[in-house]
N, C-alpha and C positions, 0 to 999 in steps of 0.2 A: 289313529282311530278313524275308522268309517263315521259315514252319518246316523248307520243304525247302532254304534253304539261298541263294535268289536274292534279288536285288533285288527291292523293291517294286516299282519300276516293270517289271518283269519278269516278276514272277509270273502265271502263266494260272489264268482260271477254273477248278474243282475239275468238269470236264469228264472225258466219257470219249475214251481217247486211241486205243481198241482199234482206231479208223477209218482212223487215220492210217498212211499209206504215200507213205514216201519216195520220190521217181521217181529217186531217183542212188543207191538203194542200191548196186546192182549195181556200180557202179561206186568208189564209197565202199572196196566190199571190193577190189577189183581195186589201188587205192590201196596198203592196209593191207597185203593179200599181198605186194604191190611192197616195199614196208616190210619185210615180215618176211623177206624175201628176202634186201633191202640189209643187213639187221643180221645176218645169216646169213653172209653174204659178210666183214663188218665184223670178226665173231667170227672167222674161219678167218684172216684176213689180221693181226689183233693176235695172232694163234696165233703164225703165220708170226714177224711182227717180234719178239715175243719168244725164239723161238729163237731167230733171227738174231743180236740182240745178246747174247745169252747166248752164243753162237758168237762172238763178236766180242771180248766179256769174255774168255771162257778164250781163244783165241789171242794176245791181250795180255801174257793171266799166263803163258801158257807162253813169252813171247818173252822178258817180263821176265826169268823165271827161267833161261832157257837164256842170256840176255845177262850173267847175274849170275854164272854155274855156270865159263861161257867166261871171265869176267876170274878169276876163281878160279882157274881151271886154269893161265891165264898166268902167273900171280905164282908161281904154285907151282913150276911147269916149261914154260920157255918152248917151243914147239915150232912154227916156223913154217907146216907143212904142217897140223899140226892148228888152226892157226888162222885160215888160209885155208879148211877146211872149213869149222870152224866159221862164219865170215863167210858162207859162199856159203847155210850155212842158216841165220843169222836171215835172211839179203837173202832168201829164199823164205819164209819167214816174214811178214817184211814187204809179200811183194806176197799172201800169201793173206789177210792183215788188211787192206790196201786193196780188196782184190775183194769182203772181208765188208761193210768200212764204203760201200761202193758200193751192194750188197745192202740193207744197211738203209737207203740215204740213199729210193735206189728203192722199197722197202715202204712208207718213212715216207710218201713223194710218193702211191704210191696209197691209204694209209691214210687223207690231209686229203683226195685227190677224193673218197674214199668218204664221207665225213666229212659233204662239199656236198652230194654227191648224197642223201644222209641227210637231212641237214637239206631240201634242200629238197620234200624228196620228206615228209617232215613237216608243212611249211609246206603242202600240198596239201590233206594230210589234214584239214589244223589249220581250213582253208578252208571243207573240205564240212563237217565238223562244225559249225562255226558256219552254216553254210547252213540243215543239217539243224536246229540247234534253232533257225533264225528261223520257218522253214517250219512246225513244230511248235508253236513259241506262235503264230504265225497260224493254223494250223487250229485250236488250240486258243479263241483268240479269236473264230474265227468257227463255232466250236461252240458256244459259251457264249452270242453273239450269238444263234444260233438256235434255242437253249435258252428264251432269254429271252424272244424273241418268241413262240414258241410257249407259253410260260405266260402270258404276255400278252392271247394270244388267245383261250387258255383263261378268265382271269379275266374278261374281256368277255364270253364266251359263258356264263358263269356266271352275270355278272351279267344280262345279258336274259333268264336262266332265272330267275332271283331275282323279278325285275319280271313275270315272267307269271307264277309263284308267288304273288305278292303281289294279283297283280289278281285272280288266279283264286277266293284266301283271300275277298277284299274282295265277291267278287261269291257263292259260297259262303254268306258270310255275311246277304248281304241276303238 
């Protein structure tokens, strides 16, 4: 491992990077916005399903409760007609708790597409990033290539200034 944190076999030369430009930026971000978009969408929709089943919850407790309060009142004092009411409202009770748990079964359903679309709209991302830093240790690599070279050609021009120095000294001197 380097100090910045990569593999050895990864690390780029200590290169300047100021040069480098991405040709998919534009698009990279186009990605990311789509992203911030879908978790935007993500957030208001887990919004939603949790009211839902919190709707879901209390309509339960109040059926329970109103099913409990109804055999109460029976034992108490029976009374036919009010028990017939009573029936005809948990049975509407019951079908507003079916319409809720429908409600939620449909937010959960688009909660997991959103979920895929998430992910793979991530996996996208996940793609050009790794694109983008291959593309980067390449130009960095063929920075540091051309670093190299050029100091290379530098020391050779050096050195045939060394040697006409030398001859110059040698002849100087005689």
């Amino acid at each position: 491992m380097t100090r910045d944190g990569q593999p050895a076999s990864q690390s780029v030369p200590n290169v300047d990077l100021r040069g480098f430009s991405y040709a998919l930026t534009p698009y990279l971000r186009k990605q990311e916005w789509q992203m911030e978009r879908l978790q935007a969408r993500m957030t208001g929709l887990q919004h939603s399903l949790a009211q839902a089943e919190h709707a879901l919850q209390e309509q339960e407790a109040s059926l329970q409760a109103h099913a409990a309060q109804m055999r109460q009142a029976m034992h108490s004092r029976p009374d036919p007609l009010l028990h017939r009411r009573g029936l005809a409202f948990l049975s509407g009770l019951h079908a507003r708790i079916d319409s809720q748990k429908q409600e939620v079964q449909a937010l959960r359903a688009q909660k997991a597409d959103l979920q895929a679309e998430c992910l793979a709209q991530q996996r996208s991302i996940d793609g050009l990033l790794e694109h983008r830093t291959q593309a980067l240790h390449e130009y960095a690599l063929e920075a540091g290539r051309a670093a190299a070279a050029e100091a290379d050609r530098d020391w050779v021009g050096r050195l045939a200034m060394r040697q006409q120095l030398r001859e110059f000294r040698v002849e100087q001197s005689e």
